[in-house]
Backbone as a printed PyTorch tensor [residue, N CA C, xyz], in Angstrom:
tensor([[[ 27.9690,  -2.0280,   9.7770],
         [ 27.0970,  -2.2400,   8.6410],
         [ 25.7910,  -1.4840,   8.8510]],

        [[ 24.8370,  -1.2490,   7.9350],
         [ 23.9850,  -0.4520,   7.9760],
         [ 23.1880,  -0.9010,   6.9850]],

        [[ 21.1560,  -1.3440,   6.9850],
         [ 20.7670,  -1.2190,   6.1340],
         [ 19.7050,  -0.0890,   5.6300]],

        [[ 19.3230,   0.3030,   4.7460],
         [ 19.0870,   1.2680,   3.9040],
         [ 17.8660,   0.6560,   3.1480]],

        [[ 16.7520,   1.0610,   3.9770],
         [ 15.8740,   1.5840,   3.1540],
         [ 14.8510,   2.0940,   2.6640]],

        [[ 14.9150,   2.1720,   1.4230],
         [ 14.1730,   3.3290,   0.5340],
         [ 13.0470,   3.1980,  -0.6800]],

        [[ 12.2470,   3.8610,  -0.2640],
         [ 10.7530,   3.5180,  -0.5660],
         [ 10.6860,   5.1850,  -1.5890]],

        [[ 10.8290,   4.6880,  -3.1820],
         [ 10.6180,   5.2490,  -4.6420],
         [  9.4660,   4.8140,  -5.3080]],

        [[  9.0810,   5.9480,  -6.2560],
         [  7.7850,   5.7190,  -6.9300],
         [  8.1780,   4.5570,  -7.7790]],

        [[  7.3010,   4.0490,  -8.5020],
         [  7.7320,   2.9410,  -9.3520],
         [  8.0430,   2.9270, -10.7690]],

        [[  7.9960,   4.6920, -10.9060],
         [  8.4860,   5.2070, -12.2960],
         [ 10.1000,   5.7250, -12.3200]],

        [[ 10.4890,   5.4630, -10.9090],
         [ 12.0360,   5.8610, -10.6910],
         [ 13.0260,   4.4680, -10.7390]],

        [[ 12.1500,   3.5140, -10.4450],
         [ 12.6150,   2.1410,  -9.4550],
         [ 13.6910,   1.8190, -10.8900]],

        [[ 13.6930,   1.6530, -11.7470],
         [ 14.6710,   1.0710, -13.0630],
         [ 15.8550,   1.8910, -12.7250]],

        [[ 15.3870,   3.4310, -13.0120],
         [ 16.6950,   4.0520, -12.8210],
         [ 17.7150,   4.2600, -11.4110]],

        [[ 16.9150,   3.8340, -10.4800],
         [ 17.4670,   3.6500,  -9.3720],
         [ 18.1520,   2.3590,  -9.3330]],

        [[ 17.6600,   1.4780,  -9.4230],
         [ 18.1560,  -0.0350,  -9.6130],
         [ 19.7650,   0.1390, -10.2200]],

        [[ 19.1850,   0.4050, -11.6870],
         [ 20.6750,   0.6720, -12.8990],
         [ 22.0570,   1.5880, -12.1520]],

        [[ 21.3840,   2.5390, -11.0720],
         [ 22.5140,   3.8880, -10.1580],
         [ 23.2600,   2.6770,  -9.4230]],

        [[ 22.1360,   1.7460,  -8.9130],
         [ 22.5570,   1.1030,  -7.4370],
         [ 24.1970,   0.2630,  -7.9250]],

        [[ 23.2160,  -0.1400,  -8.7250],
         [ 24.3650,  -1.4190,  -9.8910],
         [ 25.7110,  -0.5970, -10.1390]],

        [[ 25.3000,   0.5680, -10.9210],
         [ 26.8800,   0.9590, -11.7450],
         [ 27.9060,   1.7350, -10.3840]],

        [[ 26.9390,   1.5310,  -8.9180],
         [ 28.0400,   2.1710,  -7.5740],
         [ 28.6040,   0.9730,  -7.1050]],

        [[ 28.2810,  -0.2660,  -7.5000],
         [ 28.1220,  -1.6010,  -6.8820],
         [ 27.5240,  -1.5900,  -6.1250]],

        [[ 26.3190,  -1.5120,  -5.5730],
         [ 25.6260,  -1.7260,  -4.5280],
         [ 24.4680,  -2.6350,  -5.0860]],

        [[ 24.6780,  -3.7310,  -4.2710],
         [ 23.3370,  -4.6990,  -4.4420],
         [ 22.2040,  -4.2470,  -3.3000]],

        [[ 21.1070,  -4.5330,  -4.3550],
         [ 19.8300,  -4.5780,  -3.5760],
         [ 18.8070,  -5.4260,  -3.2680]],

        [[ 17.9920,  -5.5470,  -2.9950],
         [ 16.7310,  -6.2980,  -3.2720],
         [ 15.1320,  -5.4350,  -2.6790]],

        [[ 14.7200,  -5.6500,  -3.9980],
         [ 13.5840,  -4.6200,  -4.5030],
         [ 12.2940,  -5.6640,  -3.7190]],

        [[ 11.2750,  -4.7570,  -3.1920],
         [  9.9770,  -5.3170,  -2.5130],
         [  9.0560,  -4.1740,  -3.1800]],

        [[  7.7930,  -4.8070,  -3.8190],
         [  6.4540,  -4.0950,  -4.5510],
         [  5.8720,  -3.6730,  -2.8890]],

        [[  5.9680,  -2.5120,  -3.2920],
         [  5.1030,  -1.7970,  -1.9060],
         [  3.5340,  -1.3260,  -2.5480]],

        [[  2.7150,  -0.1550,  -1.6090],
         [  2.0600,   0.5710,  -2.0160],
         [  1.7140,   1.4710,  -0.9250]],

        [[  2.0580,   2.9030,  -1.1500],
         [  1.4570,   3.8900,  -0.4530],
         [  0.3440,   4.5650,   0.2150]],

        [[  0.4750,   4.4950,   1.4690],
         [ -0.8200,   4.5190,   2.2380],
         [ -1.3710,   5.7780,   1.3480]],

        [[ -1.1970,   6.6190,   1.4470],
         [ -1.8360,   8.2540,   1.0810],
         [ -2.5740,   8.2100,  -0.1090]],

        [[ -2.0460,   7.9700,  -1.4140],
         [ -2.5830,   7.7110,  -2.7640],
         [ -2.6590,   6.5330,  -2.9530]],

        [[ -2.2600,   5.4680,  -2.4180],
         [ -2.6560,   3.8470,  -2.7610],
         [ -1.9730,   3.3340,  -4.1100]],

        [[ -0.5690,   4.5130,  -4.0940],
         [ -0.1310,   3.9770,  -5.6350],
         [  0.8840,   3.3700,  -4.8210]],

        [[  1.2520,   2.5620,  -6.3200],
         [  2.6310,   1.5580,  -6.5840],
         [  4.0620,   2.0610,  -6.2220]],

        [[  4.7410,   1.8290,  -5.1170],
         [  6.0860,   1.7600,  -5.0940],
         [  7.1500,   0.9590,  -4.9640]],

        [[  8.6360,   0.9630,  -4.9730],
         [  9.5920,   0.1790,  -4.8770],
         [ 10.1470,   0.3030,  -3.3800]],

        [[ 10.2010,  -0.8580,  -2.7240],
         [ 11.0930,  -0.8400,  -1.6660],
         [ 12.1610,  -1.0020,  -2.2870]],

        [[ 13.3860,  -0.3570,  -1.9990],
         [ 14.7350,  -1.2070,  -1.7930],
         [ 15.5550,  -1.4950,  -0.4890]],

        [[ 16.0180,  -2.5940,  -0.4470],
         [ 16.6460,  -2.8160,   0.4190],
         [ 18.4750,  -2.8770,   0.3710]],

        [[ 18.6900,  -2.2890,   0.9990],
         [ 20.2770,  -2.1530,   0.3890],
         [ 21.1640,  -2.0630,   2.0320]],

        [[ 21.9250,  -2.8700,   1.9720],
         [ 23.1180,  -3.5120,   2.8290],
         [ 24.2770,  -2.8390,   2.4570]],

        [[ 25.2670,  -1.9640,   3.4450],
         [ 26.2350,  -1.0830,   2.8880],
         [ 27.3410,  -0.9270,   4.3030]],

        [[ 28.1820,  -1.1260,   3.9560],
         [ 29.6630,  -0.3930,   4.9180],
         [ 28.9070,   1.2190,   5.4500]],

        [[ 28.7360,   1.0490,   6.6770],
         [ 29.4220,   2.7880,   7.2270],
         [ 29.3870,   3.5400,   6.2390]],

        [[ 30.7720,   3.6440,   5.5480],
         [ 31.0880,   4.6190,   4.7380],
         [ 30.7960,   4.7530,   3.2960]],

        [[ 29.8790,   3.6880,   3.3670],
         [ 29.0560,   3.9450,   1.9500],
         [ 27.4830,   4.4050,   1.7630]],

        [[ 26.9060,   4.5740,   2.7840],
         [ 25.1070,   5.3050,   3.1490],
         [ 25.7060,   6.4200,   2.3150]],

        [[ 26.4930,   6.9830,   2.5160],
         [ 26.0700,   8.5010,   1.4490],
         [ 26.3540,   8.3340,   0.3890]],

        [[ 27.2210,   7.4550,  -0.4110],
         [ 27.0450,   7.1030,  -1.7810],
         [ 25.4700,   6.7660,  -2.2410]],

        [[ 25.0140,   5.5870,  -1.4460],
         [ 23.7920,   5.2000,  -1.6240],
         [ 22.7810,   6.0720,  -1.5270]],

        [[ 22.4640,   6.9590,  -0.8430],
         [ 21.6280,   7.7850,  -0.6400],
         [ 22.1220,   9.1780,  -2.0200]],

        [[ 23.4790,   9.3200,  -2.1490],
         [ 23.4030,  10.0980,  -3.1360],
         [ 22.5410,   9.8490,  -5.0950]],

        [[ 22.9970,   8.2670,  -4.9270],
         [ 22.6660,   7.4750,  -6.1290],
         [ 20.9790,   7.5290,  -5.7910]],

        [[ 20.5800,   7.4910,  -4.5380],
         [ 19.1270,   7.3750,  -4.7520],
         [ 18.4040,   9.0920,  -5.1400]],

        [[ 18.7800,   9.9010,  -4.6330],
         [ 18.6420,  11.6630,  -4.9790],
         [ 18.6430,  11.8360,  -6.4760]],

        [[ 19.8640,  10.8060,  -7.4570],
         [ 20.1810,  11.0810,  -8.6770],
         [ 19.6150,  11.0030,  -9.2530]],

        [[ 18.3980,   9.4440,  -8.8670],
         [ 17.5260,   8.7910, -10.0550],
         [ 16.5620,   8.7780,  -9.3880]],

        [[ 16.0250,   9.3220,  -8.2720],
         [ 14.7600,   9.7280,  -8.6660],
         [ 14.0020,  11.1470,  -7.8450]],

        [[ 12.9900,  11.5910,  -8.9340],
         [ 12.4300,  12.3670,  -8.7400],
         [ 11.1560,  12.5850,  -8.3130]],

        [[ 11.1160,  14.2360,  -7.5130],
         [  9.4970,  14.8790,  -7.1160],
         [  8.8920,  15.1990,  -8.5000]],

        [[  7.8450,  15.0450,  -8.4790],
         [  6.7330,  15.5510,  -9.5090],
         [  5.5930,  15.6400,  -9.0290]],

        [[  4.8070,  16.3960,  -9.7280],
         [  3.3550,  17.0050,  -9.2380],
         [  2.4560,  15.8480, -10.2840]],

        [[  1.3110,  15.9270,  -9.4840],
         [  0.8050,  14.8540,  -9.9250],
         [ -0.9920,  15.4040, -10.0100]],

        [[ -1.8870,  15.3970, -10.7490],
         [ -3.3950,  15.8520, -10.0710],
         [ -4.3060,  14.5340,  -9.9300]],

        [[ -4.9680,  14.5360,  -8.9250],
         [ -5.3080,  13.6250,  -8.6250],
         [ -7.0300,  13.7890,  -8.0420]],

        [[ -8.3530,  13.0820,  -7.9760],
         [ -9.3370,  13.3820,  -7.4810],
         [ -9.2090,  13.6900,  -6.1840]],

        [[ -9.8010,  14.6540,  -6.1780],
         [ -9.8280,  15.2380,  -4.8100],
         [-10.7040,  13.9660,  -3.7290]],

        [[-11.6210,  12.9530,  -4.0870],
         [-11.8030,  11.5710,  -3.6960],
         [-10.8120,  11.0330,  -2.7920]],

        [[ -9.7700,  11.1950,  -3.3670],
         [ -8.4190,  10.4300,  -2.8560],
         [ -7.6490,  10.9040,  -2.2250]],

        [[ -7.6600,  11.9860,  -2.0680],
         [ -7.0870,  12.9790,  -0.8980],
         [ -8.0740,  13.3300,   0.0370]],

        [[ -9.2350,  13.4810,  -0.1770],
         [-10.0480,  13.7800,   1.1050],
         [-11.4800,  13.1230,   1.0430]],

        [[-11.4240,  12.1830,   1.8800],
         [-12.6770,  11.3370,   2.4890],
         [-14.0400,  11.9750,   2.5430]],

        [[-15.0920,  11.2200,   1.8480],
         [-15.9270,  11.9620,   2.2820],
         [-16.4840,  13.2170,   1.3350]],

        [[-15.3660,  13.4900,   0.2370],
         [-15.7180,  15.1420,  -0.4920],
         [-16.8520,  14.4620,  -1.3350]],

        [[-17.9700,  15.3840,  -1.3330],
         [-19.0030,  15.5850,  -2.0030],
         [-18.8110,  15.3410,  -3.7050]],

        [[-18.0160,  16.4950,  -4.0210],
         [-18.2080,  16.3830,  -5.6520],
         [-16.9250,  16.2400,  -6.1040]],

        [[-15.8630,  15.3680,  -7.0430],
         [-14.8840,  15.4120,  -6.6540],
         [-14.4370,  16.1390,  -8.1620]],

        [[-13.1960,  16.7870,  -7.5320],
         [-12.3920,  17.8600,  -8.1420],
         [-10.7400,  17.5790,  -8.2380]],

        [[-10.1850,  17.8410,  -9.7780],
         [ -8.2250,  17.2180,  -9.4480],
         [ -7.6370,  18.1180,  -8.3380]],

        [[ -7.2120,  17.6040,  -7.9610],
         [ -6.4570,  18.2170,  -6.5470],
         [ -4.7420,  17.9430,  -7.1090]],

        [[ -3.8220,  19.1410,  -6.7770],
         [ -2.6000,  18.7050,  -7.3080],
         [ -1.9140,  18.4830,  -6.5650]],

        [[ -0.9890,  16.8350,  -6.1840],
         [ -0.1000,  16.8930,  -5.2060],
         [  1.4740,  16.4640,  -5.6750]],

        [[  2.0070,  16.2640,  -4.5760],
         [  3.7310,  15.8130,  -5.0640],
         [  4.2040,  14.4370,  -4.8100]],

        [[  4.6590,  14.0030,  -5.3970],
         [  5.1220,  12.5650,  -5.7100],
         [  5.8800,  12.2990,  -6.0940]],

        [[  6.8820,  10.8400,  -5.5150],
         [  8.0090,  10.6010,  -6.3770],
         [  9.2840,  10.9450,  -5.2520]],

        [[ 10.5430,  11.2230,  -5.8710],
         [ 11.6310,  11.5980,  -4.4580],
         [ 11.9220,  10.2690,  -4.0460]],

        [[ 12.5040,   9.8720,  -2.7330],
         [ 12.6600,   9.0450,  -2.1820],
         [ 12.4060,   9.2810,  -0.3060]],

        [[ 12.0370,   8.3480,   0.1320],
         [ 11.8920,   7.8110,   1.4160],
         [ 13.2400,   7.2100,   1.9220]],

        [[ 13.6040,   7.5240,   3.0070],
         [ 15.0220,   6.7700,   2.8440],
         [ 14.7900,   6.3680,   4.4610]],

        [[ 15.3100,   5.5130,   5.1210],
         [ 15.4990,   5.3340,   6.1660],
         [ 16.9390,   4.2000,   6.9600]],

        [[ 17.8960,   5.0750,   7.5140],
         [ 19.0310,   3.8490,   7.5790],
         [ 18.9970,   3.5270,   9.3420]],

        [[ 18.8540,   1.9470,   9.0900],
         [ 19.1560,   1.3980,  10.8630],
         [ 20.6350,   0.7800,  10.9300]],

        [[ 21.1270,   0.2650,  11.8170],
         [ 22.2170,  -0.1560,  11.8470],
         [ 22.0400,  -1.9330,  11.8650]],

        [[ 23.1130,  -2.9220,  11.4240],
         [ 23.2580,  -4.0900,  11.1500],
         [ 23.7760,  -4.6160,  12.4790]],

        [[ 23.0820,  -5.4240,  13.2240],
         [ 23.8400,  -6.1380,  13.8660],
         [ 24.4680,  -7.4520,  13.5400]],

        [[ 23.7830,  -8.2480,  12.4830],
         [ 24.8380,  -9.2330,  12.5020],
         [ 24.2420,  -8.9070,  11.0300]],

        [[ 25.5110,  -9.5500,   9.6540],
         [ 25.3700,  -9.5180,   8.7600],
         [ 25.9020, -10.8890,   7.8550]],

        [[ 25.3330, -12.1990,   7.4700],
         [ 26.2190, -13.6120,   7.0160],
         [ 25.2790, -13.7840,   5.2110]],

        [[ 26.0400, -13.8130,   4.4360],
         [ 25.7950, -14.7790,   3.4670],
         [ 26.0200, -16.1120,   3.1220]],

        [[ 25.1370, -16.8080,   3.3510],
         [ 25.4310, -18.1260,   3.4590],
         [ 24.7530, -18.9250,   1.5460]]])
């Protein structure tokens, strides 16, 4: 067993959710927020067979996306004097899989 997971902007999190569902894969979603820009994201947490991480990880690639974003230069760099939009990238997914040692639904 293996769990999975993956940290999406929170403008992907629906359509990711709806991917997870129509592969059967249950999840459970945690309100995060990103150290770097301090915005809103979705944890998911997702529990999967071995041989299903690359389904899951494919369904997460499907629904969501990088986008450029401009943002005060304030918020990217500490300290700036006069602040200016700075353009960065956002969105994609974070993915990270560990392995399950014990797994019970009770």
């Amino acid at each position: 067993m293996k769990l999975v997971y993956a940290i999406v902007n929170n403008d992907d999190a629906y359509a990711v959710n709806k991917g997870l569902s129509k592969a059967g894969m249950r999840a459970t979603k945690l309100s995060s927020t990103g150290g770097f820009l301090m915005a809103g994201n979705t944890t998911f947490m997702i529990c999967c067979k071995d041989e299903q991480v690359d389904t899951v990880i494919e369904v997460l690639k499907e629904n969501s996306r990088k986008r450029k974003q401009y943002v005060p230069s304030s918020a990217v760099m500490e300290g700036a004097g006069q602040s200016y939009p700075v353009e960065v990238s956002i969105g994609g997914a974070t993915i990270f899989v560990t392995d399950i040692e014990r797994f019970e639904q009770v």
